[in-house]
Structure formats: structure tokens, C-alpha cells
C-alpha positions in Angstrom: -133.4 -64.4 42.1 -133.7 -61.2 44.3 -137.5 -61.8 44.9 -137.2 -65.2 45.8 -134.2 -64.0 48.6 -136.9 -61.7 49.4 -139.5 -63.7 49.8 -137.5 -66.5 51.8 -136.2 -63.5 54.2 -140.4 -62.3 54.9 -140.9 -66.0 55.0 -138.5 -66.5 57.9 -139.4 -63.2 59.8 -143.2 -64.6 60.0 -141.9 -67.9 61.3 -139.8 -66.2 63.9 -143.0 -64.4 65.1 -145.1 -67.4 65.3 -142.5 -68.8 67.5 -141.3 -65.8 69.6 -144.9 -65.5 70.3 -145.8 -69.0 71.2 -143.2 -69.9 73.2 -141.7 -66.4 74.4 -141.7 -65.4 77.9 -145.9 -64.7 79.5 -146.8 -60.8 78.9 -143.6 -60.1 77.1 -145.2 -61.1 73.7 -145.1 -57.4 72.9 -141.9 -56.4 73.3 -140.7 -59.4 71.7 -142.9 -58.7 68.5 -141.6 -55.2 68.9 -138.3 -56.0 68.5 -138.8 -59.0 65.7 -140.4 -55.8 63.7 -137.6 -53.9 64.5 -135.1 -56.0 63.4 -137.2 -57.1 60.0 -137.2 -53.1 59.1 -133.3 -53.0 59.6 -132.7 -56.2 57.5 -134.5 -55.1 54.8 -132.8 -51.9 54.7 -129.6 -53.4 54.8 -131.2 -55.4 51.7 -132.1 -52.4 49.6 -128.9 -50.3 50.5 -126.8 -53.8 49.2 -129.0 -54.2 46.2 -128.7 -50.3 45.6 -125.3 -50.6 45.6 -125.1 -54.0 44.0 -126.7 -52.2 41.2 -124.5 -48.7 41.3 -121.4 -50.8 40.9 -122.4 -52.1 37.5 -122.6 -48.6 36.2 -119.8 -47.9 33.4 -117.5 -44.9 34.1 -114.0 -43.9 32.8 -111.8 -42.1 34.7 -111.0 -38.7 32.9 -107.2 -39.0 32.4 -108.2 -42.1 30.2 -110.8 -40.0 28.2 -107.2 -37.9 27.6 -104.8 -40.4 26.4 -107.6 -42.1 24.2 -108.0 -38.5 22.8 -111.8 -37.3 23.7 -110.8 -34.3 23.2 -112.3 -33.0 19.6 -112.9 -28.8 19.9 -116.2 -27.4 18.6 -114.7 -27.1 15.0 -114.1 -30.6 14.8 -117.3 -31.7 16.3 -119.6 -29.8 13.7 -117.6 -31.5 11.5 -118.0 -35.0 12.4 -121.6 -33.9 13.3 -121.8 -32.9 9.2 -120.4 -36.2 8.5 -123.1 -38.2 11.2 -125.9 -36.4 9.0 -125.2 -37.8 6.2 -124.9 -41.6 7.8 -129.2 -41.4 8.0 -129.0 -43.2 11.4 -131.9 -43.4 13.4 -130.8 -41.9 16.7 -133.9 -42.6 18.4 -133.8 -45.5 21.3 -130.1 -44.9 21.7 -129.2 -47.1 24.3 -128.4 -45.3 27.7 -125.1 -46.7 28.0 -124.1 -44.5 24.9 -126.3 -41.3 25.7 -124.9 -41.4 29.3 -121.6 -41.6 27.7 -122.1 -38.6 25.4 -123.0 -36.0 28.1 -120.0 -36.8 29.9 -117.7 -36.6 27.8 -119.4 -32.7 26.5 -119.0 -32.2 30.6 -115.3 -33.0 30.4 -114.8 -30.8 27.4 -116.3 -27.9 28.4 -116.6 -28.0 32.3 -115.0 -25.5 34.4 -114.0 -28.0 37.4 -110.8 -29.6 38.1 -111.6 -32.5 36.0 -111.6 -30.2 32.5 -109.9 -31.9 29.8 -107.8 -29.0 29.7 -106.2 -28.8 32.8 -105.8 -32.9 32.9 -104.1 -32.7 29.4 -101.6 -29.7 31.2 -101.1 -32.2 34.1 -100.3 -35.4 31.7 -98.0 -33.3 29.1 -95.1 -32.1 32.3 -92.8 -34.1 33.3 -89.4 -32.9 35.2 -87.9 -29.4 33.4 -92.0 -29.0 31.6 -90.8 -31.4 29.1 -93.6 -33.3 27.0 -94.2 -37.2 28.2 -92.0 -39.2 26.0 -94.1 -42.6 25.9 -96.7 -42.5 23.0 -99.6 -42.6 25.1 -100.5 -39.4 24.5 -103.0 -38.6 21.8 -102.1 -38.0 18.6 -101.8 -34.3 17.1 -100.3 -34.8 13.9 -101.6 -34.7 10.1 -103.6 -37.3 9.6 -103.8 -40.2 6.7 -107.1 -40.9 4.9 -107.2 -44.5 5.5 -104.5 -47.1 7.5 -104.7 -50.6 8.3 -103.6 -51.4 11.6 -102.5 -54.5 13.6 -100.4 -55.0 16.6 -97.7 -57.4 17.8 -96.9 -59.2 21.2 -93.8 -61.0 21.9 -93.3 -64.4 19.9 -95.7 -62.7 16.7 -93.3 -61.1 15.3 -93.1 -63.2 12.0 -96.5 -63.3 12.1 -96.4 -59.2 11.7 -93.3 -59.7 9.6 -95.8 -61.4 6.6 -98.6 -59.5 7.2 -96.4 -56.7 6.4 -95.2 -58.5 3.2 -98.6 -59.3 2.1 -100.1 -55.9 2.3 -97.1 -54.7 0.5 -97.6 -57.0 -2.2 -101.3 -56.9 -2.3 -102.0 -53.1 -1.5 -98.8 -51.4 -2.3 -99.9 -47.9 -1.8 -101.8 -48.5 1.3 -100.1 -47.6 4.9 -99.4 -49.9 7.6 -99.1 -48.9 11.2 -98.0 -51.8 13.7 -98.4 -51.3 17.6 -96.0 -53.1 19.5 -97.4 -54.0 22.5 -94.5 -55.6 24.7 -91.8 -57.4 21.8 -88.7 -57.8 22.5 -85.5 -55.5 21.7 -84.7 -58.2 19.1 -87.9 -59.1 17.4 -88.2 -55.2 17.4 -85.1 -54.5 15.1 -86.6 -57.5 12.8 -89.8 -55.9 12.8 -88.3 -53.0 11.8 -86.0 -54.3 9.1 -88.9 -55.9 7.0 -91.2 -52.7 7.7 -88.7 -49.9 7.0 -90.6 -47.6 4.0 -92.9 -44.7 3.8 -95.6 -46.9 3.6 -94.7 -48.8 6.8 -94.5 -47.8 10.9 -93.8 -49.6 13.8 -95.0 -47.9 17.0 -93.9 -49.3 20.4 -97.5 -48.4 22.5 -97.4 -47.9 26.4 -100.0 -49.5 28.3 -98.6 -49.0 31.5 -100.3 -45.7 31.5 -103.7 -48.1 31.8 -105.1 -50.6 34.1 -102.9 -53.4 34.5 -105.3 -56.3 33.7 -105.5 -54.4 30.1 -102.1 -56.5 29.1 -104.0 -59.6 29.8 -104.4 -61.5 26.5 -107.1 -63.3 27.3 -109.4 -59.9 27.4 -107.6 -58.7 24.8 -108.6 -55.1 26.1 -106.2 -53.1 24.3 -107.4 -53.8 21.0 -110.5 -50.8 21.6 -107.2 -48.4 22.8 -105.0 -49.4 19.7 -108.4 -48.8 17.1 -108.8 -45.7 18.9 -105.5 -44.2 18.8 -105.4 -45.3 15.2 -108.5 -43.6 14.5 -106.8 -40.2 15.7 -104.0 -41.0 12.9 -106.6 -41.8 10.0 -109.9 -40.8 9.0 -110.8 -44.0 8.8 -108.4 -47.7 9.3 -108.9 -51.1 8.8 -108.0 -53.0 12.0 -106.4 -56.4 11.3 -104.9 -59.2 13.8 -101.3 -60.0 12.6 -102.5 -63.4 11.5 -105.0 -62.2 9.1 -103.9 -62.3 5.3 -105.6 -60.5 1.8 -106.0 -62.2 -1.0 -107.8 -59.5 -3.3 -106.4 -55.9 -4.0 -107.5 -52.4 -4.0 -110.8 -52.9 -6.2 -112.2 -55.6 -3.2 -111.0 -52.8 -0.5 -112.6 -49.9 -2.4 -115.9 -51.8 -2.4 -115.7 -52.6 1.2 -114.5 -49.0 2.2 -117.2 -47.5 0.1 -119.5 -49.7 2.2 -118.1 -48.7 5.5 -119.0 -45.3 4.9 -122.4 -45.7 5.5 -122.5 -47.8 9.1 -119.0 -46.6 10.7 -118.1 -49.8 11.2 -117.8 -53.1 9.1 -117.2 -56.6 10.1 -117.8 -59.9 9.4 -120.1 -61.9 11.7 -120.7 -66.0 12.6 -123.3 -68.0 13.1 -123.0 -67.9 16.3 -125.3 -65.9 18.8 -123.9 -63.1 20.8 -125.6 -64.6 23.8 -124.0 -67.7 23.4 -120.1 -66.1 23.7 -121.0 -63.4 26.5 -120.8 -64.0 30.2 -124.4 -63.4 31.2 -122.9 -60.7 33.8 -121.5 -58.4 31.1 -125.1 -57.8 29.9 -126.0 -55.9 33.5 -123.4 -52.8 32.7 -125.4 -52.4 29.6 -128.9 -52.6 31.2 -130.1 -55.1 28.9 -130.0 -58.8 28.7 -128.7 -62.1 27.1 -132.4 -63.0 25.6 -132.3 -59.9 23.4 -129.1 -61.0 21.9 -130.0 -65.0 21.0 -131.1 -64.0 17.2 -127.8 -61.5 16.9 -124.9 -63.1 14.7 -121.1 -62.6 16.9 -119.2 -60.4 14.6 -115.5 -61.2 14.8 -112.5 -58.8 15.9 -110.1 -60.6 13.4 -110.7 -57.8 10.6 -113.1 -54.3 11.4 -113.2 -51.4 9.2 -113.4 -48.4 11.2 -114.7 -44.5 10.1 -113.8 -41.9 12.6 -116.7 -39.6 13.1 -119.0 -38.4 15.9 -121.2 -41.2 15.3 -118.6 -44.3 15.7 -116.6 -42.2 18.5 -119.2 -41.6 21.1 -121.7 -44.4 20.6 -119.5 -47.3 19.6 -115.8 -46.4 20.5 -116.7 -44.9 24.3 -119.3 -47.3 25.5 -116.8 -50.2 24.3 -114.0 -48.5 25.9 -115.6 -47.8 28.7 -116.1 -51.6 29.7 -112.9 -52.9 28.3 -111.5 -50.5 31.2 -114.0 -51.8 33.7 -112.4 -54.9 34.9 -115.8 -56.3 36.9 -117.5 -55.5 33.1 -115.0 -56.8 30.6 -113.9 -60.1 32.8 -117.0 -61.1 35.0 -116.6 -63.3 37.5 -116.6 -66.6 36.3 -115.9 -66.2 32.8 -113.2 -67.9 30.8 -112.2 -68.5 27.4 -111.9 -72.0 27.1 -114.3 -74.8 27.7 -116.7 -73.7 24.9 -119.4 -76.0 24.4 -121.4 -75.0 21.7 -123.7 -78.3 21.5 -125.7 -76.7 24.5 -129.7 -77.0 23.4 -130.9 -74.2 22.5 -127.6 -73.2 20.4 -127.8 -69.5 21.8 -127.8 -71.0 25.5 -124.3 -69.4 27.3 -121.4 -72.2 26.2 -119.1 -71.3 29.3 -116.4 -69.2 26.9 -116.4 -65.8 27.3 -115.5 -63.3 24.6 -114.5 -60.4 26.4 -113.9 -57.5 24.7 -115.4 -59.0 21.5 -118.5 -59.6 23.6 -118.5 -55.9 24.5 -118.3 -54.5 21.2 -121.3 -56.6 19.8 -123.3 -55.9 22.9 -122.7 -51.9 21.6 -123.0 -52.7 18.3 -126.4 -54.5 19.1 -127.6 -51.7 20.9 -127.0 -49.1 18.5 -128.4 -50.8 15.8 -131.4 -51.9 17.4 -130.1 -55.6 16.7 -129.7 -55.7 13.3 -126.6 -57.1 12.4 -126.8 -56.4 9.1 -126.2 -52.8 9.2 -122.5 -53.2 10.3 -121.6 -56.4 9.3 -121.3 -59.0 6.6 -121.4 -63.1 6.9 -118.1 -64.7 7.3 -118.4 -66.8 3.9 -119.7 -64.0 1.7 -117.7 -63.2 -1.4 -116.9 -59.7 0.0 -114.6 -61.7 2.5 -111.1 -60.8 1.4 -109.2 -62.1 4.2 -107.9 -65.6 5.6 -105.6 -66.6 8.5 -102.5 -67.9 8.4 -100.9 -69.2 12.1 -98.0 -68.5 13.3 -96.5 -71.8 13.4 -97.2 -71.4 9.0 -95.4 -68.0 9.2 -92.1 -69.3 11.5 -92.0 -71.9 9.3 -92.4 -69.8 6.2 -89.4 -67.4 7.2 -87.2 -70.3 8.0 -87.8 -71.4 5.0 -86.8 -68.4 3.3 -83.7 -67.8 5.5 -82.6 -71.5 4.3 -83.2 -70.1 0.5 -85.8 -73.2 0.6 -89.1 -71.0 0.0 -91.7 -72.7 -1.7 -94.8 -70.0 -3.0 -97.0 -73.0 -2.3 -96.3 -72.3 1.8 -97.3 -69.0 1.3 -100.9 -68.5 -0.6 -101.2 -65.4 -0.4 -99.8 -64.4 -4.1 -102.7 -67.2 -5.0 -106.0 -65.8 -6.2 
């Protein structure tokens, strides 16, 4: 598309001097093709310095107080740590994509640099607030002892029952597992019913600020806090399985201990569809990677529904920050032009672009394709394989299951999850 603006623009300069030439004024056919030339040299100037920037604004960058709430901040014990733990995954680091390798060297500038944008001073900055007090919201990164393994969902206002079963079904199916639940905006009365159902050891609700964030992060539609809320999980457990509150088990802890067994290998674990990455992702979104829809036509769209997660070096700055790093890019997670309705999926070829975005879903295949050279099968498993443990249940089912049960009129046949 640039060459043929290109080529029209030389195309139209040459006509210009045929004419100025022809028809100008007698013996000032010089000056006029003088100035013609003149005038070409400054357009296409103009052209490169557009394209050059054009081109610079599609770069991904994060601004370093977000690299502090979303906890890039591992010291050097930690990192030979995880870097112990990246040995043993036997990845093939070569061909890293540059998104990724770009990302790594700035965040090891921000964590040991000696400017005003050290990690160190920002996280000094971000903990005062009047009197030297700590901030209060729970943006700030987790410090505490952490769990071996959490699932972890969220809940916006109106899925509260929705959470409420979710909670009752892990508690049923996985009784010793924990269950961390982010509110992300509920009300003050959903919240104290959130709370009454999840109210044990085994059970949290934390309310999440995103205000600290851009503000087009609370969109639903991009769903572009779900990369915060896996990462600030993964500061609280060595390794979480990220669920939507809609998602339901229906094996126990031998199915989980296969699949966590199998997530130790990759980092992450998901379940993909038969549908082709390129055919859910805005053809714009491809650009802040620097690659392209065609290499994605052949890769199977791996759903955000249910993800198994390992935090380690590996997962944190070649998955986690790229991803991140576009979700908080708004011209990168919602290109112009995208939407996420209006899917037509009977487009010839099938991998053609169907006019529905998926946003941050889109991003975190596009990373996962990159880092594993397109293989989906390194990271993911097909939606109808028997390893699948999980089903949905809407919302509508789980308000109507609760008012069921708040009449005394439940009936275990509205609820399958106690069915094998």
C-alpha cells in the first residue's frame, strides 16, 4: 500500500513537469523545473518522516510505574531462581521474537539503572501517601508468603452469582484448593454476598483498583485487565489456574494433578479452537509485533476461559510482559476498526479476518505464537480432548440456580456440576 502511494506521488510529480514545461512561461522552464524538484524532495521527506513515525508509534512500551504495580520487580536472588527453573523447561530460546527480547532488556534497565526511572525510587514514590503512609488500594504488588498453586477468577457487577457457584463448585470438587476472587467494580451489596458464600481459609475476595491504570482497561469489551489480574495472581502463587466466573469443574484433584504436571513443562496451558488466530485478530494488532496475519492462518485461537499459569522467568518476561505491554497500549489492544461482534466466520478461506476482534485474547496468542515458533501444541490442548475438565454455565443458569435455592426449590438436575 505504501509503494503504490509512492509510486502515484512520482507518477504525479512527472506529469506536473511535462506540463509546467510545456505550457510554463518562455525561458522560465528552468526555474519552474527547479522548483517542481524542489518541492518533489520536500514531499517525499515529509513522506518518510510520516512513515518513520507511522512506524515508531506502533512500537510497544510500558510506562515504568506500571512495570511497579504489576510487580517487575524480582531482585537477583529471585531471578537465578526462576532462571534455575527456565533451565529445566528445555525451551529453545533461539528466534525469540523481538517484541519479547526488547522487552527483557528493559525491564533489567529498570531494575538495575541508576536514572530517575529506577524501580527503586518509582516504588518509594508509589508507597507515600500524606503522613509516609503506605497506599491503601491493592494495586501495589504483592509482598507476602506465597501459595503453591490458586485458581483465580474475577467478578464485575451483575456476576456475582455467577462467582457465588464457582465458589461452591470448587469447594465441592477441589476442597483443599484456594480460591482468590478479584472484584473488579461490584457493588457494596453483591460484595457482602460474595463474601458470605466465600468466607473460609480456603476462600478470598479481593476488591482490585484499576483506577491506578489506563481508563480504557475497565472496558469489557478488551477485557484488558485479565493480563493484570493473572499477573498479580502470579505474585500470590507459584503457579494459578486462571478461570472466568462462568467456568465450572467436573473432575477432581487427580484431572488437575495431570494437567498441573503438564503445565510445568510449557508455562502456560490452555485449550485451543479450531479457529485460526488470524481469523479473530484485527490485522493492525499484528504491526506492534512485527509480524503478520499470514503466519498465524495454520495457528489454532486458544481460549482465555480457563489458562494454567507457572510463574517463572520464562512465562514472566516473554509471555506475561509482551502481553501486558499491548493490553496497556490502547492503539495495539483496540485497533481502529475493530469490534467484537459481527463475526462472520463463513468467509472463504476460513482463516480470512471475520470482522470480530479478540482483543486481548488475540494478543496473548499472537505472544504465545511467537514464542513457540507457532506451535500450538506446546501450550495448549484441543477444546474437546478428554483432559478438558471444565464447562460453562451462564449466568442467567446460576440467578436462576440461587433463586431456586433461596425458594428451598433446588433441583441437583439445574446444577450439573456434582454429575460426572
Amino acid at each position: 500500500m505504501r509503494t503504490k502511494h509512492l509510486i502515484l506521488i512520482l507518477i504525479g510529480v512527472i506529469i506536473a513537469t511535462i506540463v509546467f514545461i510545456v505550457f510554463g512561461p518562455a525561458g522560465e522552464p528552468n526555474d519552474s523545473f527547479k522548483n517542481i524538484v524542489v518541492q518533489t524532495h520536500q514531499q517525499l521527506k515529509e513522506f518518510q518522516e510520516n512513515l518513520r513515525v507511522g512506524l515508531e508509534r506502533k512500537k510497544l512500551e510500558l510506562d515504568p510505574k506500571y512495570l511497579l504495580l504489576l510487580g517487575f520487580t524480582s531482585g537477583k536472588d529471585n531471578a537465578q531462581q526462576d532462571a534455575n527453573q527456565e533451565q529445566q523447561l528445555h525451551v529453545q530460546k533461539t528466534d525469540v521474537p523481538a517484541s519479547a527480547t526488547k522487552a527483557e532488556l528493559e525491564l533489567n534497565d529498570l531494575r538495575h539503572g541508576d536514572g530517575p526511572n529506577n524501580l527503586a525510587e518509582l516504588a518509594n514514590k508509589y508507597q507515600r501517601t500524606n503522613g509516609g503512609e503506605k497506599r491503601k488500594r491493592i494495586t501495589t504488588p504483592y509482598n507476602g508468603t506465597r501459595a503453591n498453586f490458586t485458581i483465580v477468577t474475577y467478578v464485575q457487577e451483575g456476576q456475582a452469582p455467577s462467582a457465588i457457584l464457582l465458589a461452591q463448585n470448587i469447594a465441592a470438587k477441589l476442597p483443599t484448593e484456594y480460591l482468590l476472587i478479584y472484584d473488579l467494580g461490584i457493588s457494596e451489596d453483591q460484595l457482602r454476598t460474595l463474601n458470605a458464600y466465600c468466607n473460609s481459609s480456603r476462600c478470598s475476595v479481593i476488591t482490585y483498583d484499576l483506577s491506578e491504570f489506563p481508563s480504557f482497561v475497565q472496558d469489557q469489551r478488551t477485557h484488558a485487565y485479565r493480563p493484570i489480574v493473572i499477573k498479580d495472581a502470579l505474585m500470590r502463587a507459584k503457579s494459578v489456574l486462571f478461570t472466568e466466573n462462568y467456568m465450572r469443574l467436573r473432575g477432581g484433584h487427580r484431572e488437575l494433578q495431570e494437567l498441573q504436571n503438564r503445565v510445568q513443562v510449557s508455562g502456560v496451558l490452555g485449550w485451543n479452537t479450531p479457529t485460526a488466530v488470524s481469523s479473530r485478530t484485527h490485522p493492525k494488532m499484528f504491526d506492534y509485533f512485527e509480524s503478520d496475519a499470514e503466519n498465524f492462518i495454520f495457528l489454532r485461537m486458544v481460549d482465555l476461559d480457563v489458562v494454567f499459569f507457572v510463574d517463572n522467568l520464562f512465562v514472566t518476561e516473554k509471555i506475561m510482559l509482551p502481553w501486558l505491554k499491548c493490553s496497556l497500549t490502547l492503539e495495539c489492544i483496540d485497533p481502529i476498526g475493530a469490534q467484537s461482534n459481527g463475526c462472520k466466520f463463513n468467509k472463504k478461506p476460513l482463516y480470512r479476518y471475520s470482522g470480530c476482534h479478540g482483543y486481548d485474547a488475540s494478543a496473548f496468542n499472537i505472544v504465545l505464537g511467537l514464542t513457540w515458533h507457532l506451535d500450538d501444541s506446546k501450550y495448549s490442548l484441543p477444546s474437546d480432548a478428554v483432559e478438558n475438565m471444565f464447562y460453562k454455565e451462564t449466568l442467567e443458569q446460576s440467578t436462576k440456580i440461587l433463586e431456586n435455592r433461596r425458594r428451598n426449590n433446588s433441583d441437583t438436575s439445574d446444577h450439573p456440576f456434582t454429575e460426572d
